[in-house]
FIKOLZA-1660 file (N, C-alpha, C; in steps of 0.1 Angstrom, whole numbers, plus 5000, padded with zeros to 4 digits):
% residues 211
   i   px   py   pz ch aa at
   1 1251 1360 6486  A  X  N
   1 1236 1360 6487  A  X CA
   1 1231 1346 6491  A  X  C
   2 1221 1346 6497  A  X  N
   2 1213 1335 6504  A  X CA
   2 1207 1326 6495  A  X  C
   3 1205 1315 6498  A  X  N
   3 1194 1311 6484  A  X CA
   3 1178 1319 6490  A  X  C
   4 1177 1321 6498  A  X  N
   4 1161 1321 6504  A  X CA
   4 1162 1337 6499  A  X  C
   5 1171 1345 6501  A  X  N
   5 1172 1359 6495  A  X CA
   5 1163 1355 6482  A  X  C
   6 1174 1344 6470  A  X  N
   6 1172 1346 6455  A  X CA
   6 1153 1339 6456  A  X  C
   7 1152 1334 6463  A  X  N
   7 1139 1324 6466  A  X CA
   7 1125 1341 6468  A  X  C
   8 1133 1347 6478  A  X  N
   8 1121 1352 6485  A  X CA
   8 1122 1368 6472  A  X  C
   9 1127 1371 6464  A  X  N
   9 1129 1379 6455  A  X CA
   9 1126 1396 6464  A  X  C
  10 1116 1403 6455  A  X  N
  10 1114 1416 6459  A  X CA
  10 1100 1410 6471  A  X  C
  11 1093 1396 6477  A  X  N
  11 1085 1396 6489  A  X CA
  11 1093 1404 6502  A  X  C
  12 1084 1410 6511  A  X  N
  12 1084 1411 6524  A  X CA
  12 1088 1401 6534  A  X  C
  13 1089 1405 6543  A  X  N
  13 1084 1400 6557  A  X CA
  13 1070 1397 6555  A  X  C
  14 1063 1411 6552  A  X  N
  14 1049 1409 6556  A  X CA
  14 1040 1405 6546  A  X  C
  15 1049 1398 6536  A  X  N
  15 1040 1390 6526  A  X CA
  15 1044 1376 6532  A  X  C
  16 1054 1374 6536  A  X  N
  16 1051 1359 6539  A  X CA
  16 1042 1356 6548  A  X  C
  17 1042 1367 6560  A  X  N
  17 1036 1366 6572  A  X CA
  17 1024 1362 6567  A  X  C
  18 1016 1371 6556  A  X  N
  18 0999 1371 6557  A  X CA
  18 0999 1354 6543  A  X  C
  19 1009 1351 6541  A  X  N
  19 1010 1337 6533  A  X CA
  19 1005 1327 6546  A  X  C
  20 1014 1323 6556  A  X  N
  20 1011 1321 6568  A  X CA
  20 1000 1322 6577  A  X  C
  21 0999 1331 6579  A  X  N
  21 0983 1335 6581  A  X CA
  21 0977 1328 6575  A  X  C
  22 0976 1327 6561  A  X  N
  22 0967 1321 6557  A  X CA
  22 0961 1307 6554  A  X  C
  23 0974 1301 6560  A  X  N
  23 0973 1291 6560  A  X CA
  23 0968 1284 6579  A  X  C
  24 0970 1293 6588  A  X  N
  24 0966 1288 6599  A  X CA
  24 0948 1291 6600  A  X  C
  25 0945 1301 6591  A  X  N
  25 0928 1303 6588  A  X CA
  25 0924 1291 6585  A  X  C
  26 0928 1283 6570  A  X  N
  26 0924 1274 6567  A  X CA
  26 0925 1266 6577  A  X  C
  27 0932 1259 6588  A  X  N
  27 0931 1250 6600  A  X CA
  27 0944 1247 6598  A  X  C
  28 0960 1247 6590  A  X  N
  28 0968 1239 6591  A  X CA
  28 0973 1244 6605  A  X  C
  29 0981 1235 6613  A  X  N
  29 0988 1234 6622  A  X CA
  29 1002 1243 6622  A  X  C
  30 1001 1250 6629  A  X  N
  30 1013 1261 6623  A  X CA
  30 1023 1259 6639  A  X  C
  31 1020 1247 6648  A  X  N
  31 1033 1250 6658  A  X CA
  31 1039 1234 6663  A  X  C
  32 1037 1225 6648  A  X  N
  32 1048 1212 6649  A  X CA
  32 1060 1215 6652  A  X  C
  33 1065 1225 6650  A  X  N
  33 1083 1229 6652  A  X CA
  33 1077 1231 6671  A  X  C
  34 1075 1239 6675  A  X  N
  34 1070 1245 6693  A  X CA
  34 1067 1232 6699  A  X  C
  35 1057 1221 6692  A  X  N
  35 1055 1211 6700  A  X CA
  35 1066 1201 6703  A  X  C
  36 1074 1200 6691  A  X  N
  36 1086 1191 6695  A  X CA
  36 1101 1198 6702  A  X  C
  37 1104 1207 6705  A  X  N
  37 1106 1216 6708  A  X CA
  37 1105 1212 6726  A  X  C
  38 1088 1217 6727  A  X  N
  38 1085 1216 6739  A  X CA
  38 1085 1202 6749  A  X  C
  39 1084 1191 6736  A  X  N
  39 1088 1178 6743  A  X CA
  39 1102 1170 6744  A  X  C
  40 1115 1182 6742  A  X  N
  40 1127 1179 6738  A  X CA
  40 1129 1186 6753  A  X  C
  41 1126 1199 6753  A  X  N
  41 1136 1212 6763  A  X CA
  41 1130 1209 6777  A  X  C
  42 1140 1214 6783  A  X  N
  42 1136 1216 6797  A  X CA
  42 1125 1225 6798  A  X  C
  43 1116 1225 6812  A  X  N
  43 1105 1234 6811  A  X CA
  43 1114 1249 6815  A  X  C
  44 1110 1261 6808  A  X  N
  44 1118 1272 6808  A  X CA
  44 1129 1268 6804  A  X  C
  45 1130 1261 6796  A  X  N
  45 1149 1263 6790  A  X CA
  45 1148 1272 6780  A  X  C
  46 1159 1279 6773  A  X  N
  46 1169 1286 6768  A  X CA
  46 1169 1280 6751  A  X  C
  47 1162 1285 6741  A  X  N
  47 1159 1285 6729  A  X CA
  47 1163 1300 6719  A  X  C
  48 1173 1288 6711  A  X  N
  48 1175 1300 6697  A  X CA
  48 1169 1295 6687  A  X  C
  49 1163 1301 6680  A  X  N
  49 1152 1302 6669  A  X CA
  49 1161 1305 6653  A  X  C
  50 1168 1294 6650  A  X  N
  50 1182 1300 6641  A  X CA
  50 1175 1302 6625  A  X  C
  51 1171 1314 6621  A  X  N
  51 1163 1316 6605  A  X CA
  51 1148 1315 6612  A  X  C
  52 1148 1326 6626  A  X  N
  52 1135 1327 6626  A  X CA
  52 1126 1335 6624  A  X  C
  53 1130 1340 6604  A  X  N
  53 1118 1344 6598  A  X CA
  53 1110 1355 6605  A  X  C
  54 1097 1352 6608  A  X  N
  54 1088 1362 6610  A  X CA
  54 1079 1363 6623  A  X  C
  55 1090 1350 6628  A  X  N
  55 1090 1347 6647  A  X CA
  55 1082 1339 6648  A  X  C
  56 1073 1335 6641  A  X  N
  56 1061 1322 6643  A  X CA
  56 1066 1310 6652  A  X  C
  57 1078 1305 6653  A  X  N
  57 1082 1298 6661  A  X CA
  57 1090 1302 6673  A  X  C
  58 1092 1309 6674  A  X  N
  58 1101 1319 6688  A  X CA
  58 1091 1322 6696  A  X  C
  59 1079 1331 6690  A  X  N
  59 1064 1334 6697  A  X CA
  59 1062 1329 6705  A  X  C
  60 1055 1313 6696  A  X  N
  60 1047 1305 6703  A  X CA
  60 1058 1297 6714  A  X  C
  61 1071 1299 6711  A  X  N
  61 1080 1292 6724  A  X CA
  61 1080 1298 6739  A  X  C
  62 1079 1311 6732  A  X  N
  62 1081 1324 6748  A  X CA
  62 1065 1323 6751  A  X  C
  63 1055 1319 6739  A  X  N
  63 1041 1321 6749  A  X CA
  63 1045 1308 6763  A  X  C
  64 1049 1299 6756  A  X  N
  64 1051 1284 6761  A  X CA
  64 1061 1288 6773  A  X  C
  65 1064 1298 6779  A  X  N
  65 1072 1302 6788  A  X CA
  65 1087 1297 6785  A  X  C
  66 1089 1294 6777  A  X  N
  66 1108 1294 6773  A  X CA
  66 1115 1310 6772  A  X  C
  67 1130 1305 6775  A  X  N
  67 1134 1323 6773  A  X CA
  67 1140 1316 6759  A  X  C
  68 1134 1329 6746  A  X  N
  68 1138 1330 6735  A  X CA
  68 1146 1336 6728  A  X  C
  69 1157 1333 6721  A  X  N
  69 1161 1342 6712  A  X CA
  69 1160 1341 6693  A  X  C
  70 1159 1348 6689  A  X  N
  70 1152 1345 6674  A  X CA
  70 1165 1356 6665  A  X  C
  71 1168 1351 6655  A  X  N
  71 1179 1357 6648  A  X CA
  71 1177 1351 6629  A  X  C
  72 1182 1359 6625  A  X  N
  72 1172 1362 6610  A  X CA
  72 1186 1371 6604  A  X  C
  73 1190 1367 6587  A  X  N
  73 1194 1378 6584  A  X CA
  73 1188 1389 6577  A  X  C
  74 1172 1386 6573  A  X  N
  74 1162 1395 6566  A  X CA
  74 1152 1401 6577  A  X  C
  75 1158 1415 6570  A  X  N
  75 1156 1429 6579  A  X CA
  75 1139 1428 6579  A  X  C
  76 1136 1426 6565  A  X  N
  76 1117 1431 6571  A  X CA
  76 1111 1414 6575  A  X  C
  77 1120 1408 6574  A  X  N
  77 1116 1396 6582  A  X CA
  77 1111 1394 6602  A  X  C
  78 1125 1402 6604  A  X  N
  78 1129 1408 6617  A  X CA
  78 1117 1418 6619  A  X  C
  79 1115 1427 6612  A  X  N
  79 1107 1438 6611  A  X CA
  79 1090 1432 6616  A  X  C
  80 1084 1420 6611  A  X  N
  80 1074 1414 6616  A  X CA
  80 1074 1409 6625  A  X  C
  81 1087 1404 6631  A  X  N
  81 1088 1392 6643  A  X CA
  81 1089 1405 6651  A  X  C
  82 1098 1413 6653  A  X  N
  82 1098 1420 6664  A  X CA
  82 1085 1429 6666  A  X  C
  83 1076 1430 6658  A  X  N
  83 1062 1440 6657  A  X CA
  83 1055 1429 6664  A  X  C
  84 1057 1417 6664  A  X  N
  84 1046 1406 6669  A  X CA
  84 1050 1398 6681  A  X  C
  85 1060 1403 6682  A  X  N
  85 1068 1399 6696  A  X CA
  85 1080 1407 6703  A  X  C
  86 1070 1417 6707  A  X  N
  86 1080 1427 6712  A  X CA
  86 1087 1422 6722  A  X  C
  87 1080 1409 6731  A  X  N
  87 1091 1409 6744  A  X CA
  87 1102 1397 6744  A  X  C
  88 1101 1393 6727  A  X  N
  88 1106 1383 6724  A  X CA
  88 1123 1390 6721  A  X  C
  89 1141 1386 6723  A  X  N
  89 1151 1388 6718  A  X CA
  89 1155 1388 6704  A  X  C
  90 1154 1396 6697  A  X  N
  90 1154 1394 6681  A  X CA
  90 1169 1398 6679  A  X  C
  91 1177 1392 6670  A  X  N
  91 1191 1395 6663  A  X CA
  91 1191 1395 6650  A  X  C
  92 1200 1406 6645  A  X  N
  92 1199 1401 6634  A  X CA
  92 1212 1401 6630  A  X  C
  93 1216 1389 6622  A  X  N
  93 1228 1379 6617  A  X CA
  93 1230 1369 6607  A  X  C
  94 1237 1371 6605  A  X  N
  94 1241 1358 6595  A  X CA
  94 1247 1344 6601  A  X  C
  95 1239 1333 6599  A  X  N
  95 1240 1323 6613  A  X CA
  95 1253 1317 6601  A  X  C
  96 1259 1319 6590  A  X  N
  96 1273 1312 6588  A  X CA
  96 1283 1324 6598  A  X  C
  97 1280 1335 6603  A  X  N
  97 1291 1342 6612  A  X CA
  97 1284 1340 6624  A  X  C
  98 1274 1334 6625  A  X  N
  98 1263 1339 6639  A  X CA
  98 1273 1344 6648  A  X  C
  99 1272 1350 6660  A  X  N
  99 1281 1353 6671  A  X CA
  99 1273 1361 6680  A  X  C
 100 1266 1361 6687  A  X  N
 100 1254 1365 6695  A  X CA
 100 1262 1372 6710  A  X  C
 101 1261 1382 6715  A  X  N
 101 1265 1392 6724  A  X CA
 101 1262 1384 6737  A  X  C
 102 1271 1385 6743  A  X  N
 102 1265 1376 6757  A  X CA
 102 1256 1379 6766  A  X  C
 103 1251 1391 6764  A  X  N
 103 1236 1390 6772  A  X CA
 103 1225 1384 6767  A  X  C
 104 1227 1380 6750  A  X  N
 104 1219 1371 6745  A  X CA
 104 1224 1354 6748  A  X  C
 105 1237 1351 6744  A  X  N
 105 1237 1339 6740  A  X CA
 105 1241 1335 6756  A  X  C
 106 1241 1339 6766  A  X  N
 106 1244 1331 6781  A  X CA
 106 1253 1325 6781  A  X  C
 107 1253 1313 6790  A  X  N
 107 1262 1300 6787  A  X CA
 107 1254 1290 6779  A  X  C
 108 1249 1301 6767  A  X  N
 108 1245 1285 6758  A  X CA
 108 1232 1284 6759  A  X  C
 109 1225 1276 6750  A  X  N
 109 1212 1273 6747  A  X CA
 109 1205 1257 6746  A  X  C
 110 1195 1251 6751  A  X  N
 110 1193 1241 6755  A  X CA
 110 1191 1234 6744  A  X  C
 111 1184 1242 6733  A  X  N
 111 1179 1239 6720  A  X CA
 111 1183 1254 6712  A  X  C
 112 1189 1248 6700  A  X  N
 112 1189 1256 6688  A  X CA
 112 1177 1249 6677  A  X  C
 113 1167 1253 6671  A  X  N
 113 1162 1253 6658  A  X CA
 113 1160 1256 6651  A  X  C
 114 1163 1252 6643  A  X  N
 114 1163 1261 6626  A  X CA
 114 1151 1250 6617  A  X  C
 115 1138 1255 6616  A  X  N
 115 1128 1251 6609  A  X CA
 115 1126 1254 6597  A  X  C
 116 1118 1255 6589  A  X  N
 116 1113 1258 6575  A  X CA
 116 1123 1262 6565  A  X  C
 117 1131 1250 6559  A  X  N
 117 1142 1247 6552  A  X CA
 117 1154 1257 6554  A  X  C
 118 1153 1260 6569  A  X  N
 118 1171 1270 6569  A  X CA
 118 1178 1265 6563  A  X  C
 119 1184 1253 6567  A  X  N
 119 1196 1248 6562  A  X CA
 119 1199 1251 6546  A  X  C
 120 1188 1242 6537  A  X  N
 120 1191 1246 6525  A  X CA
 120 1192 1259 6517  A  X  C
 121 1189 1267 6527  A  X  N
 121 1183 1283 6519  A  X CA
 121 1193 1292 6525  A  X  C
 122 1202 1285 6527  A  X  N
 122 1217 1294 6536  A  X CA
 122 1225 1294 6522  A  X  C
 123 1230 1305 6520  A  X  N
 123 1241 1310 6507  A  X CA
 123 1252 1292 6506  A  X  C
 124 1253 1294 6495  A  X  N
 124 1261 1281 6490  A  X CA
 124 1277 1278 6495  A  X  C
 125 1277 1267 6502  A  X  N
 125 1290 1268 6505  A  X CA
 125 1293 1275 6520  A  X  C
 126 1280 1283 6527  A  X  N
 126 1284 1288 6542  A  X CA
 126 1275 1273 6553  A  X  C
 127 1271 1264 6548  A  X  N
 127 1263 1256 6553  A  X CA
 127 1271 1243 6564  A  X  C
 128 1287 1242 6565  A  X  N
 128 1296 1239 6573  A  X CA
 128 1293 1249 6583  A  X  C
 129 1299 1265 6579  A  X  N
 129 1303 1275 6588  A  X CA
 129 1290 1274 6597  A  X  C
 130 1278 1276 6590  A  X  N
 130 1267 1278 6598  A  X CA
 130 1262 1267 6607  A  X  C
 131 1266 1252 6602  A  X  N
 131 1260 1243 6616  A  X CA
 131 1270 1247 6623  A  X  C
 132 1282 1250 6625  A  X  N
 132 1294 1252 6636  A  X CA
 132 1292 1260 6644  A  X  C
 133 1281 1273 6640  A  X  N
 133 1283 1284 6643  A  X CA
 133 1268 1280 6657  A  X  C
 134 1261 1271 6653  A  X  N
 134 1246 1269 6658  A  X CA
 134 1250 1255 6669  A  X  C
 135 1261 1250 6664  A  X  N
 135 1265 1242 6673  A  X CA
 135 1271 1247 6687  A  X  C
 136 1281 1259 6683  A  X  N
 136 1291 1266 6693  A  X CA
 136 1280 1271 6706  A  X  C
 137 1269 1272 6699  A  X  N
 137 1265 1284 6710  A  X CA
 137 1249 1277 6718  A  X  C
 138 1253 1259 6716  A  X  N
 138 1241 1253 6722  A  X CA
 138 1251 1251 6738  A  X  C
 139 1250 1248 6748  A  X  N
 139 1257 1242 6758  A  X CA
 139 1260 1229 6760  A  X  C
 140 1267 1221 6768  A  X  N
 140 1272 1209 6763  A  X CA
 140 1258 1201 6769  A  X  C
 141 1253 1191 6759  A  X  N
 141 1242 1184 6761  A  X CA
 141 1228 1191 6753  A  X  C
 142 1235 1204 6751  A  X  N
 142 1219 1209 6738  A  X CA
 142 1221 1202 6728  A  X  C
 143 1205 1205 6718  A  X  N
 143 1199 1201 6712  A  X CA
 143 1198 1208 6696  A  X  C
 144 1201 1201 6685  A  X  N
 144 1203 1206 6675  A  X CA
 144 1190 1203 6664  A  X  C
 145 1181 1210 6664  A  X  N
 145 1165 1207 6656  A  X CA
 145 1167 1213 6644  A  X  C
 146 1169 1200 6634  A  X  N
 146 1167 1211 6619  A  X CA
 146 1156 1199 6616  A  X  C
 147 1145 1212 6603  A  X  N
 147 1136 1199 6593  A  X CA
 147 1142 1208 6579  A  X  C
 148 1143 1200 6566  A  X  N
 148 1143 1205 6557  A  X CA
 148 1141 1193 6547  A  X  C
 149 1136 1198 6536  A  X  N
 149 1135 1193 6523  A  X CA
 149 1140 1186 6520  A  X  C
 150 1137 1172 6514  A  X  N
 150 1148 1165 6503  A  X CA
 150 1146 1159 6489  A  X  C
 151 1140 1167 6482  A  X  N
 151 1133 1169 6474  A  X CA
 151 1130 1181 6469  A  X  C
 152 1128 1184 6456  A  X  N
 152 1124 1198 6449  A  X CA
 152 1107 1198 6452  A  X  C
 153 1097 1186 6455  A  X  N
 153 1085 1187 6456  A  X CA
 153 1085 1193 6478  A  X  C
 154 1095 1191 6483  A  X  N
 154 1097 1193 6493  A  X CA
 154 1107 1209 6498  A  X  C
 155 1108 1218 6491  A  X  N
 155 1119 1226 6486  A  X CA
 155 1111 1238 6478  A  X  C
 156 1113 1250 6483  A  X  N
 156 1116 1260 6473  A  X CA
 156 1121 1263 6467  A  X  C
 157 1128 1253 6458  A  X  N
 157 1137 1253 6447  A  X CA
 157 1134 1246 6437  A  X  C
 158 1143 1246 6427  A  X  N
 158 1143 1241 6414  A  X CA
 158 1154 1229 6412  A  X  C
 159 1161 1228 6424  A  X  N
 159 1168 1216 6428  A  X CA
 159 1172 1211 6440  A  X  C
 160 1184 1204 6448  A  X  N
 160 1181 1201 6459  A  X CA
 160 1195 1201 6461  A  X  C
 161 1200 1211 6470  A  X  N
 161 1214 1215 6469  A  X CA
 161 1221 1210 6484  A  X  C
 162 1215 1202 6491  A  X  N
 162 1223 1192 6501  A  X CA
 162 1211 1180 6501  A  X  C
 163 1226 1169 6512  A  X  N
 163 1218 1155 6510  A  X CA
 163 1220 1154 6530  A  X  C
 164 1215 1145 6525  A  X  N
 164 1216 1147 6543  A  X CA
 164 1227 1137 6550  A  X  C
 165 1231 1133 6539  A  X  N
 165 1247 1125 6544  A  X CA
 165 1257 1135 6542  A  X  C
 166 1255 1153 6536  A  X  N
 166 1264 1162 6532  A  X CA
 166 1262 1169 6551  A  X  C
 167 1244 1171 6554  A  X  N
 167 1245 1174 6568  A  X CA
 167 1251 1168 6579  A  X  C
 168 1247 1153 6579  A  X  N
 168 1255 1151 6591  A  X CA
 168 1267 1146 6590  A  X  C
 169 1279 1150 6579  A  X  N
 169 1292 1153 6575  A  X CA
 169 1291 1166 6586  A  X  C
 170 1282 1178 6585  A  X  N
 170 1290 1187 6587  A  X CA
 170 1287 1186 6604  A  X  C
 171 1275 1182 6609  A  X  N
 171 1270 1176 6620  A  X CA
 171 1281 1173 6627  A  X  C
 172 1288 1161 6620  A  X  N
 172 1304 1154 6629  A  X CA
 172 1313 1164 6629  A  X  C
 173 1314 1172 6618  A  X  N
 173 1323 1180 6617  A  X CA
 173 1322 1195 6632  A  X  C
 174 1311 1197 6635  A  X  N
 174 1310 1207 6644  A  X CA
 174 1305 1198 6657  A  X  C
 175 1306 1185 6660  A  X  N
 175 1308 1179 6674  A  X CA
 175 1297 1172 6680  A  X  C
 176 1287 1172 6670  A  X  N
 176 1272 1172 6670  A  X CA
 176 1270 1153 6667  A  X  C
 177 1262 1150 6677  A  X  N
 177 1256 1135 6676  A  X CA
 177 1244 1131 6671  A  X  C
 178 1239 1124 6659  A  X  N
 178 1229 1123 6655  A  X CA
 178 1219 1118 6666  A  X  C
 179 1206 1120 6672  A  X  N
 179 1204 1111 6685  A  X CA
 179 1188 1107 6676  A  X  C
 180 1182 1113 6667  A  X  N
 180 1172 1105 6664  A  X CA
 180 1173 1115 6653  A  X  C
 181 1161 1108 6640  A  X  N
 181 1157 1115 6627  A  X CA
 181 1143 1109 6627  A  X  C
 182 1135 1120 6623  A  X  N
 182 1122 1117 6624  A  X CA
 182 1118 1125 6608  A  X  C
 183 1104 1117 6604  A  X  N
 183 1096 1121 6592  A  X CA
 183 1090 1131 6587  A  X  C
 184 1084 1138 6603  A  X  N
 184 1079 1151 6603  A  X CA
 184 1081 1157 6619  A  X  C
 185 1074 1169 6619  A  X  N
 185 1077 1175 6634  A  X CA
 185 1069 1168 6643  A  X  C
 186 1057 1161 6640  A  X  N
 186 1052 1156 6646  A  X CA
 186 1053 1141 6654  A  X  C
 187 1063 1140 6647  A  X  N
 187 1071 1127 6650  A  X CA
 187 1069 1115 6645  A  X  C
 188 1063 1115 6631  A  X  N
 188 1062 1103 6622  A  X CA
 188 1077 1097 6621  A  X  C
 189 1077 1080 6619  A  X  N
 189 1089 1079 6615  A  X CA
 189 1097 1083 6604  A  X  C
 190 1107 1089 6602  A  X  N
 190 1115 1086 6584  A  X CA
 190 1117 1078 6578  A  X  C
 191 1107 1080 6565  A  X  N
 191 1108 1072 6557  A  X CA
 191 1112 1071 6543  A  X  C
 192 1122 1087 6546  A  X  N
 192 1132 1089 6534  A  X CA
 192 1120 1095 6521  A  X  C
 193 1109 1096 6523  A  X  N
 193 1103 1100 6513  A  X CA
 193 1099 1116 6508  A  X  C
 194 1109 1123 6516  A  X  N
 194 1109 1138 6506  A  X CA
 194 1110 1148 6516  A  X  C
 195 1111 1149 6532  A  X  N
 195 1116 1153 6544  A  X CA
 195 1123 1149 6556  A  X  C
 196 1129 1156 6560  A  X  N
 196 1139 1149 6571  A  X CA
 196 1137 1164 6587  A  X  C
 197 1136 1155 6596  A  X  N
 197 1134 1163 6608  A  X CA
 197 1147 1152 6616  A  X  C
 198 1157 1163 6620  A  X  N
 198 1170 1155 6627  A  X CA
 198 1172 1164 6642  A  X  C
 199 1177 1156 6645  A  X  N
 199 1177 1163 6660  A  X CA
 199 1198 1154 6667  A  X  C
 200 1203 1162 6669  A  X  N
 200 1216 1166 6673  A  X CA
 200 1219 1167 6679  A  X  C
 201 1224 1164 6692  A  X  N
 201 1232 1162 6709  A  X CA
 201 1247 1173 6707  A  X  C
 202 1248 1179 6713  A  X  N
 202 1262 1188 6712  A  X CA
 202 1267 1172 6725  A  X  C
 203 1277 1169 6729  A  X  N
 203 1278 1161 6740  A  X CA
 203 1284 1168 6749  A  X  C
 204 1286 1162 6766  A  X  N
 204 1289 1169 6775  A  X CA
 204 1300 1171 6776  A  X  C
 205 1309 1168 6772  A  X  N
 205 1320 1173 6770  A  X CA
 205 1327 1181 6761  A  X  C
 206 1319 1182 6753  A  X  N
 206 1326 1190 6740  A  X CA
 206 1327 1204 6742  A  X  C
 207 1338 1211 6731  A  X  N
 207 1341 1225 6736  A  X CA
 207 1330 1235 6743  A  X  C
 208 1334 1248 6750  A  X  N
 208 1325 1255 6757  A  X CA
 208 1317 1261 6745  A  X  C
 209 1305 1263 6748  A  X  N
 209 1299 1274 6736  A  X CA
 209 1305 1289 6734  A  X  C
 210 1303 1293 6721  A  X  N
 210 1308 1305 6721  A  X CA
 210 1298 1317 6716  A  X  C
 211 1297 1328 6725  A  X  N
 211 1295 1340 6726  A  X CA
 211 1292 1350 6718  A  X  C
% end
């Protein structure tokens, strides 16, 4: 089981969604992940959306004219994203097995992102398998976008179950070059004070992506 499973209990898809919602009523900024994103990728490049939830970030990429694909292991999570983005490619997977069918995953993807604490909220111990898996299927010279917590004030949790010297262990480990780390999506610097936004080079040489 996932942590975000034990996290998200008996909620929905469509309770988080209208959580969200409610927060873009109030005015917060709901597309810092899309903007940086959009200032990383080629125009129309090839975006996987890795834990993308209830598609809020896949959406706004395909409004942005990128071709998207969005992949989730929670069914009514899926269940919102595909109701709100019918023309968007939704999968559903487990990104520690990810393996995406080749009419989705191409030769690869320019950018992979995984936003709103994937990494930590992946089941214990699949968090190797899963950067490898998100690495495999970027093409040589994509782009590897994670933000997550480092902190329980940063975390929906009750502790803090990687460090980010444990990520970019696994980073090296799947072929991946750290090329910048930033504070927020917005691109404040890091200043180690309770979030981390990292971004990851697959290089041009490294193995082919896989399928």
């Amino acid at each position: 089981m996932t942590r975000w499973q034990d996290v998200a209990g008996d909620d929905t898809g469509a309770d988080y969604a209208a959580r969200v919602d409610a927060l873009a009523q109030q005015g917060e900024d709901m597309h810092g992940e899309a903007d940086l994103v959009t200032a990383l990728a080629p125009a129309r490049g090839r975006i996987l959306d890795a834990g993308c939830g209830t598609g809020r970030v896949a959406i706004e990429l395909a409004r942005r004219g990128f071709d998207v694909v969005g992949t989730d292991l929670d069914r009514s999570m899926l269940a919102v994203a595909r109701n709100r983005g019918p023309d968007v490619a939704w999968h559903l997977d487990d990104l520690a097995t990810l393996d995406l069918p080749r009419h989705l995953a191409g030769e690869g993807f320019d950018v992979v992102v995984a936003a709103g604490n994937v990494v930590p909220l992946l089941a214990a111990g699949t968090e190797a398998a899963a950067i490898a898996r998100m690495a495999d299927h970027l093409h040589p010279g994509g782009l590897l976008l994670t933000g997550f917590g480092l902190d329980v004030a940063h975390l929906p949790l009750d502790h803090v179950p990687l460090t980010l010297d444990d990520y970019d262990d696994w980073c090296r480990d799947a072929d991946l070059v750290l090329q910048e780390r930033l504070g927020t999506w917005d691109r404040a610097p890091f200043t180690d004070d309770g979030y981390a936004v990292s971004i990851h080079r697959r290089p041009a040489t490294s193995r082919p992506a896989q399928g």
